[in-house]
C-alpha positions, -999 to +999 in steps of 0.1 A: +255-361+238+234-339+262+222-304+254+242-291+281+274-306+264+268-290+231+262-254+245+300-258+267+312-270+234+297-238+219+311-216+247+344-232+240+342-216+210+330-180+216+296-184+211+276-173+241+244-173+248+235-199+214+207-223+213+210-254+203+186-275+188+189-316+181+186-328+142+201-360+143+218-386+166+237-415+154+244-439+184+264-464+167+293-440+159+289-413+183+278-382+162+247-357+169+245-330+148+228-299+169+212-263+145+227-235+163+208-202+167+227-171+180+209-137+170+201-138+134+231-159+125+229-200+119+252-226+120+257-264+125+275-282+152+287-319+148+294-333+186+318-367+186+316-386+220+337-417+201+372-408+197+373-431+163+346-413+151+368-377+157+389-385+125+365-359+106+376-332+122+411-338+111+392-347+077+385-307+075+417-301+080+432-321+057+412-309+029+417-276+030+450-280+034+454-288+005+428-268-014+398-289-017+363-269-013+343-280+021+321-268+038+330-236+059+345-246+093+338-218+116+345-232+148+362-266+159+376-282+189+389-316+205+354-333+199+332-311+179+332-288+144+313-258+141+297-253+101+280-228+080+240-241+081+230-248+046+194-236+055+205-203+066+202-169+037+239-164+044+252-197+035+264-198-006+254-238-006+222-253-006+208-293+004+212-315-025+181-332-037+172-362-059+168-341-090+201-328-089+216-367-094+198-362-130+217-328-135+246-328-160+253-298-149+259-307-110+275-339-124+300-319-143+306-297-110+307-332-090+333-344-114+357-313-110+352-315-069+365-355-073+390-345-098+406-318-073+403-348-044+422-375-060+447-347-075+455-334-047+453-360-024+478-382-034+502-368-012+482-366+015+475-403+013+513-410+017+514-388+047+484-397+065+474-424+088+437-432+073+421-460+072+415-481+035+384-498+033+404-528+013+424-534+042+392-553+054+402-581+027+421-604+054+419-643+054+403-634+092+376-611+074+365-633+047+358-664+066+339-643+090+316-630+056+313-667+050+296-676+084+277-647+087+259-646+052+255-685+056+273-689+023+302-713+030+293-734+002+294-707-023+327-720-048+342-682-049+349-684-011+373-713-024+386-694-050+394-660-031+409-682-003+435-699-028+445-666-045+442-643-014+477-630-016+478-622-052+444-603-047+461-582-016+491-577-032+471-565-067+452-539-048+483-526-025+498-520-060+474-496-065+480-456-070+462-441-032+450-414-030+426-399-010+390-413-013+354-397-002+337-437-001+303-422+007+280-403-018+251-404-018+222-375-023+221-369+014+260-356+014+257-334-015+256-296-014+253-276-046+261-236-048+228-214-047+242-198-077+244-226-096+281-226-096+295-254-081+286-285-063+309-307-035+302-334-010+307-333+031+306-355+056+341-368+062+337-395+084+345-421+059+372-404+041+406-427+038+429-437+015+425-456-016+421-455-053+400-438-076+379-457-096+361-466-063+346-432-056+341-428-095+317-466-093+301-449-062+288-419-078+282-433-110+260-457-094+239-432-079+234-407-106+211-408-134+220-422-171+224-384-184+247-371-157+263-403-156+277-394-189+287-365-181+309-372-147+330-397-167+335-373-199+341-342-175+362-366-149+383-378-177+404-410-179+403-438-147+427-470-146+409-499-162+434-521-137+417-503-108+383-510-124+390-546-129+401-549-091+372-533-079+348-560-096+356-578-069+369-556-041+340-534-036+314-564-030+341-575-006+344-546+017+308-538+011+292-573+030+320-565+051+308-538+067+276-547+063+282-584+079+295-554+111+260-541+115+231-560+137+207-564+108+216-573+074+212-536+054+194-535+020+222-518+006+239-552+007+217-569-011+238-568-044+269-579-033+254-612-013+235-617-043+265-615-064+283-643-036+254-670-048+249-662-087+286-665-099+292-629-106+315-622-077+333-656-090+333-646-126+349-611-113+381-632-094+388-655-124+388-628-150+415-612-123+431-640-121+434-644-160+445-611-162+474-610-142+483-645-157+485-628-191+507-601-176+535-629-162+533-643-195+546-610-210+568-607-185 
């Protein structure tokens, strides 16, 4: 989006006379997010040209609703969110960093911020339309993975194929809540006083269970804080974990089979495809829930 369009967004919203400054444009989904100067005040405009891309706005809304800590919204309208500027005096939250990912204290912070998400968010889940990243794992989808990461032969392709609607139906069975699906250092904020920490960015918030968000921080932060997220968290299902062995590399080449170039942050999961592990992952599900007819 154009200067011009960010300062009638900002007029929309009462704020005469603002500059507006570009820090970052994302042309594949339609976001630019614009530092706004008016006087001695800061803040941080998010401008959404794609209607998909819109959903974070009602994201905000969401979560406060129903008392989980953002970000302050200050401003918001059809297509863009005014927020409190992290690099401004005023603002109580700072930029996470790399440093804090070895921090058990920000990891035991982190831990209560996911706790109060999938608490709360359960019956949000129920009641809102969002998207679930498993829903990608479709017969359509995984034949599409095949072709694009030129693994046809691989045997698990066989194997998922066969047991497609028992895989579905396991992770439908699932508990949803609502999930963040994103963290990574460059979402994190952390309280100046040392207080608190949270994540932002809601663009890929959705429905879904747990454990996934709990794999997704765990894999980012150090040994240490590691640790200390899952002891502060507290207990996860170990059906949701088992499922996620082999849902996550799923929906992960997924997406990543969507972009033009094949990211690095795939790299696992295809490699998981060739070696057996994504294989060894569907037959212990497969023996698992074997075991549970037999009890049955």
């Amino acid at each position: 989006m154009k200067k011009s369009t960010a300062k009638a967004e900002l007029r929309r919203m009462g704020l005469q006379r603002a500059r507006a400054s570009l820090i970052q444009k994302k042309e594949r989904t339609g976001v630019s997010v614009w530092r706004v100067r008016r006087g001695s005040a800061r803040y941080v405009l998010k401008l959404f040209s794609l209607p998909e891309s819109r959903r974070e706005i009602e994201n905000y809304r969401i979560l406060g609703a129903i008392g989980v800590p953002t970000l302050r919204v200050l401003g918001q309208s059809e297509r863009a969110l005014l927020l409190e500027d992290m690099k401004s005096v005023a603002c109580p939250w700072r930029l996470g960093t790399e440093e804090d990912l070895q921090s058990p204290v920000v990891a035991r912070q982190l831990a209560a911020w996911y706790r109060a998400l999938h608490g709360n968010g359960q019956p949000a889940a129920r009641a809102q339309s969002l998207y679930a990243e498993t829903d990608c794992i479709t017969r359509e989808n995984i034949r599409f993975m095949q072709t694009k990461t030129e693994t046809a032969d691989a045997p698990v392709w066989g194997l998922i194929e066969a047991h497609l609607a028992q895989i579905q139906a396991a992770v439908a069975a699932l508990p949803r809540t609502l999930t963040y699906n994103d963290f990574d250092v460059p979402n994190l904020a952390v309280a100046k006083d040392g207080t608190a920490a949270l994540v932002y960015d809601y663009d890929n918030l959705g429905c879904g269970y747990a454990y996934a968000d709990i794999r997704n921080v765990c894999y980012c932060l150090g040994e240490e804080a590691k640790a200390v997220f899952l002891a502060a968290y507290g207990d996860f299902s170990s059906a949701e974990a088992m499922i996620d062995r082999l849902a996550d590399p799923l929906t992960t080449l997924f997406h990543a089979c969507n972009r033009w170039n094949f990211p690095s942050w795939a790299q696992d999961p295809l490699e998981q495809i060739k070696n057996g592990a994504l294989e060894q992952a569907v037959t212990a599900f497969l023996a698992s829930i074997s075991w549970k007819a037999e009890q049955t």
